[in-house]
N, C-alpha and C positions, 0 to 999 in steps of 0.2 A: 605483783610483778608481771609486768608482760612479756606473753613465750612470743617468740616470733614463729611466724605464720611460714611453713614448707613452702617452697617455691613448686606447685602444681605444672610446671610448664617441666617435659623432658628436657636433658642437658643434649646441648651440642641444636637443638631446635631455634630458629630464628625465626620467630610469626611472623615480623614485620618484613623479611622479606618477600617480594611477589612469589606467585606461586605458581606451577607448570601452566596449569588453565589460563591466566593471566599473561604470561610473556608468550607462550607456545601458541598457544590456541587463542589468541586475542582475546579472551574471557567470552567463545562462543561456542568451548566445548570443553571437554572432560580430557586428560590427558590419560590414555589406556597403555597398557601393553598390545606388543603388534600380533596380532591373528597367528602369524605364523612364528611366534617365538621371537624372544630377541631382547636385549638389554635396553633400547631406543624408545621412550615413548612416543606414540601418538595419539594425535588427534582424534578424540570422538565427538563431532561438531553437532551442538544443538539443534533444534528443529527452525528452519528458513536460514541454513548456513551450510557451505559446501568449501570443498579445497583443503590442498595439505594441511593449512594453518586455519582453516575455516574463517579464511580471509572475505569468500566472495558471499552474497547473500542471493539466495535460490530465485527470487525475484525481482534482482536486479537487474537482469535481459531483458525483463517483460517491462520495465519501465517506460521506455521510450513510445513502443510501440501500443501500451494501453492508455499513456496522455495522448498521441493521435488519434486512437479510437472514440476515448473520449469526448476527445475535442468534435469530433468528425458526429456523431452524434449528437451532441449538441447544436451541433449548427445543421445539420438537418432537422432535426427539430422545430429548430426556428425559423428554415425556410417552408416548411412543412406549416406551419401555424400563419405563418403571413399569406399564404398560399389560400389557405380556410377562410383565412378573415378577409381573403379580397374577395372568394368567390361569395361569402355571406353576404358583403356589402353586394354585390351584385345584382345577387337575389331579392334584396330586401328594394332596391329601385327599381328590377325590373315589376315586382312585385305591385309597388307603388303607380308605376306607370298603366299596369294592367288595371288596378282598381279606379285611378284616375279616367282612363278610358271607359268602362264599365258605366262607370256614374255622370258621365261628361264634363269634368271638368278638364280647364284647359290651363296646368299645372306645369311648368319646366322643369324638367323633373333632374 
């Protein structure tokens, strides 16, 4: 005959519904008691999260401002690198002009 199995779960407890961390703290922190006492939990926001509800994320200011950098970098870069590559062509005809003359050939360079 089969016993049935105790119900493991405390009465009056609801798993299924959300939990402080969840509704409270957007699920990006720990729902504490307050420092200085008090019935009220808050928010203890996990690490690159900030704000009452640990709504805003610690480097989301730096966003804008590190795609310009970015960007701004890169495109020096690549005026930096055309910059090289004209003055190497440069060199490499004046180069050519010099050893043409050197040997006398009459070369349009």
């Amino acid at each position: 005959m089969d016993t049935p199995v105790p119900n493991l779960q405390p009465r009056g407890i609801d798993l299924s519904l959300p939990t402080c961390e969840e509704t409270q703290c957007n699920s990006h922190g720990d729902c504490v008691p307050p420092p200085g006492g008090g019935t009220d939990l808050v928010c203890d926001c996990h690490l690159g999260y900030r704000g009452e509800f640990c709504e805003d994320t610690v480097n989301g200011a730096l966003s804008l401002p590190l795609t310009l950098s970015v960007i701004a970098v890169i495109i020096g870069l690549l005026i930096l690198a055309f910059i090289l590559a004209k003055m190497r062509q440069r060199q490499k005809k004046n180069r050519r002009r010099h050893l043409a003359a050197k040997h006398g050939y009459n070369i349009a360079v």
